[in-house]
N, C-alpha and C positions, 0 to 999 in steps of 0.2 A: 595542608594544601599540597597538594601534587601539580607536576609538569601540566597532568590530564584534564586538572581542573582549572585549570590557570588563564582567564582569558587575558585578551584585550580590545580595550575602549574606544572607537573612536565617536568623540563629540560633533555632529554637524550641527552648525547652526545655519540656517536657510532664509531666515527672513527674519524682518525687525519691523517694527512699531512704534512712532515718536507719539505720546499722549501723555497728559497729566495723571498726580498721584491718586486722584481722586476717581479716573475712570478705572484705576489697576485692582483699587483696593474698597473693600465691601464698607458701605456707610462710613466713609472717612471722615464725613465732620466730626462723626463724634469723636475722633481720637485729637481734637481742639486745636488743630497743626494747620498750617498755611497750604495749601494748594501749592504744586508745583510740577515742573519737568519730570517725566517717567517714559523709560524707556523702555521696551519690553521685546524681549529676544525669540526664537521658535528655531527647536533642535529636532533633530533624530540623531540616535544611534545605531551603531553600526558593531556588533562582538564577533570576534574570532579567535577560533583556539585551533590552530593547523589551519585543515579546509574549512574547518565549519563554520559556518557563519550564519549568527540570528540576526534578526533587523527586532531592533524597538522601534516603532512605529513610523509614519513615511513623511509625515510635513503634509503643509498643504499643497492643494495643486494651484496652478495659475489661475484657474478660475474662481478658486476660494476664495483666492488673495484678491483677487480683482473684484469679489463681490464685497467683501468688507473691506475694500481700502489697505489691503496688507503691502508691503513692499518684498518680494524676490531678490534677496541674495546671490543666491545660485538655485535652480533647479534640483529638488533634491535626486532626480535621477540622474541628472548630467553631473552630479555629484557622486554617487554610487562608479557610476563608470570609469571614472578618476582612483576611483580604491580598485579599480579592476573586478568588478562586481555587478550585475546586472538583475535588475528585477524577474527574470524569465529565468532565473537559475535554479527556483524553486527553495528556495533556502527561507526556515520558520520566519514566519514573521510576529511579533508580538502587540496586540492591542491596549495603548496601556486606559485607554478611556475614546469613546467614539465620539470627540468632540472632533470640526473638518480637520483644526491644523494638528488631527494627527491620523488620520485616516485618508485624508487628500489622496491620495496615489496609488491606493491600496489597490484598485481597479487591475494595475501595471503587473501585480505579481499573481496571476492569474494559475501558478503551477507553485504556490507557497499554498503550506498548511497554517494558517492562520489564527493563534491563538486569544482566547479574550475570556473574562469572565463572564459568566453565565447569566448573572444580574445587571451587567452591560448590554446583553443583546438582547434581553426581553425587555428593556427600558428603552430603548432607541428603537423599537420595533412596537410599542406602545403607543396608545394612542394620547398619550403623555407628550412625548417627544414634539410633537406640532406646538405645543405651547408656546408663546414669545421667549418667556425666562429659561428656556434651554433651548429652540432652536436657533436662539441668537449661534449661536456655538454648536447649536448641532448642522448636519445637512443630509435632508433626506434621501438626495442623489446616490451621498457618496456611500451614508449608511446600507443604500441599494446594494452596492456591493459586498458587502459583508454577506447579505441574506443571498446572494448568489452562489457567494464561496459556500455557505452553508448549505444551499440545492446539489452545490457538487461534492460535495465529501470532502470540504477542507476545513471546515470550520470547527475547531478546538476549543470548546466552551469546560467550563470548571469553575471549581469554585472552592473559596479559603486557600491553599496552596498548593504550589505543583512544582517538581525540580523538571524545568522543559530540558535541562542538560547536565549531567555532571559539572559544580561550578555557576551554575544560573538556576535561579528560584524564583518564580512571580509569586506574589504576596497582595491578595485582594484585600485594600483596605477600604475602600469608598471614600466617602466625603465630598469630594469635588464634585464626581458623580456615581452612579449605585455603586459601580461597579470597577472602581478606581483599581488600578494595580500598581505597585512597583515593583521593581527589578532587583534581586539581590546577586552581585556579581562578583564572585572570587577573581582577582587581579595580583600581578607581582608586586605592586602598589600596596595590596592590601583589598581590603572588602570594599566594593561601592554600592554605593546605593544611591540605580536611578531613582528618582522620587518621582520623575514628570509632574503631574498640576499634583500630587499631592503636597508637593511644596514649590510652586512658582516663582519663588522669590527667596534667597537667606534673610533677609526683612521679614518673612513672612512668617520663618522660625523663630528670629532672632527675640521680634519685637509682637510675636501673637496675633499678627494682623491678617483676616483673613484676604481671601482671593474675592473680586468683585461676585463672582459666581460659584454657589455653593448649593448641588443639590442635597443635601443634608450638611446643616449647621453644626449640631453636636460631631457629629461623625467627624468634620472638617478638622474640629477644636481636637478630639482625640488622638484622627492620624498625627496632628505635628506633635503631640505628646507622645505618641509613641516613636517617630522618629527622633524625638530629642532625646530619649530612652535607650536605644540601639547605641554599643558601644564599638566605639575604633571602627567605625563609618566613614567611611568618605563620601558625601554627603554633595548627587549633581542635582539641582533644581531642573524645574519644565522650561524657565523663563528668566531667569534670571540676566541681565544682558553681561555681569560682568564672567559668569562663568566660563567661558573662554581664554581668562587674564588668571585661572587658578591655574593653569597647564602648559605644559609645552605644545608651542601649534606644529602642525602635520611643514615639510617641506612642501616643496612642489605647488601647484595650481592650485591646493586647498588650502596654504597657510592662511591664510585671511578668513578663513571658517571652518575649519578644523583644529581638534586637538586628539591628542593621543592620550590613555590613561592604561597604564597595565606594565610598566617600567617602574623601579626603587626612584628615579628619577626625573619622575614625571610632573611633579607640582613644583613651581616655581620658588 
């Protein structure tokens, strides 16, 4: 690894969710455990190496959150502007799955090349998508936007792998939905790797249990076998609420929802 390839991480998290274990995780009786308190976190990332800067996906927007009862943090753009960064800067953005709370805002970067796998936008663009058991999670609004960036020449569809930078590799694995992606990210840290919903929770690796929402089952079971497979990982979930307390937080107006990952010095 070189200087060149070297990014760094910042973790936002934007919004949180208080509900039991049973609304988090798929068919919980069967796993014969008591019902309880579950917390559930909702991040974007943010990578830079010099100028450059990619977004992993943007959070929801206020009206997401406001349709399903989510609670706002921070705004994730009034967030962005605090790193001294702006939606309108045109800088890549990355789709890691077109569920709202991770396409919410995408509307905002109206001058970003927009990347997403190819079996993501012909699934949310499907007459699929209208179904209850995914558009709980999907929204047709927002998906609207993507198919606009698409009218204008910005939309970045692919499929299996792509390095979108010297140092950054999306990696289309599915399960959660068709067209699942994670992020593989060279760091001074060492390698990370976002997972977003392909792993929601370390519970979720830990103990095999999937996400309440799985558009392909086997596929679900696979990715976390193949992330549990991947060596000397650092390993960020979609959702997890304690991943924040693996890192050092950001100073300034973001400590309370930022972390930094890209430093020898970064995990606590």
């Amino acid at each position: 690894m070189t200087s060149s390839d070297s990014w760094e991480i910042t973790v936002i998290r934007h919004g949180i969710r208080h509900a039991t274990r049973s609304e988090a995780y798929m068919s919980y009786g069967f796993y014969g455990e008591p019902d309880g308190e579950h917390t559930t976190a909702y991040y974007l990332w943010i990578l830079r190496n010099g100028d450059q800067v990619i977004h992993v996906d943007t959070g929801y927007s206020t009206a997401g959150a406001r349709k399903r009862g989510r609670t706002v943090l921070i705004d994730p753009l009034e967030a962005l502007a605090h790193l001294g960064c702006s939606a309108s800067d045109g800088n890549p953005v990355v789709v890691t799955h077109a569920h709202y709370d991770h396409i919410g805002n995408v509307a905002a970067f109206d001058r970003s090349p927009i990347y997403i796998a190819a079996s993501e936008f012909e699934f949310w663009t499907s007459d699929l998508a209208p179904r209850t058991l995914f558009s709980h999670f999907g929204d047709q609004d927002e998906v609207a936007h993507l198919v606009a960036a698409r009218a204008d020449g910005r939309l970045r569809e692919f499929s299996g792998r792509l390095e979108l930078a010297p140092g950054v590799e999306l990696i289309e694995v599915g399960g959660h939905t068709p067209g699942q992606l994670v992020v593989l990210v060279n760091t001074r840290a060492g390698r990370v790797l976002l997972a977003s919903d392909a792993a929601h929770f370390h519970e979720e690796l830990e103990r095999d249990m999937l996400f309440a929402s799985m558009a392909d089952l086997p596929q679900s079971y696979r990715t976390l076998d193949w992330i549990r497979e991947q060596e000397d990982l650092i390993v960020v979930t979609g959702h997890d609420e304690a991943e924040l307390g693996r890192f050092i937080p950001l100073e300034g107006p973001l400590s309370e929802h930022a972390v930094k990952i890209g430093g020898s010095d970064d995990r606590r």
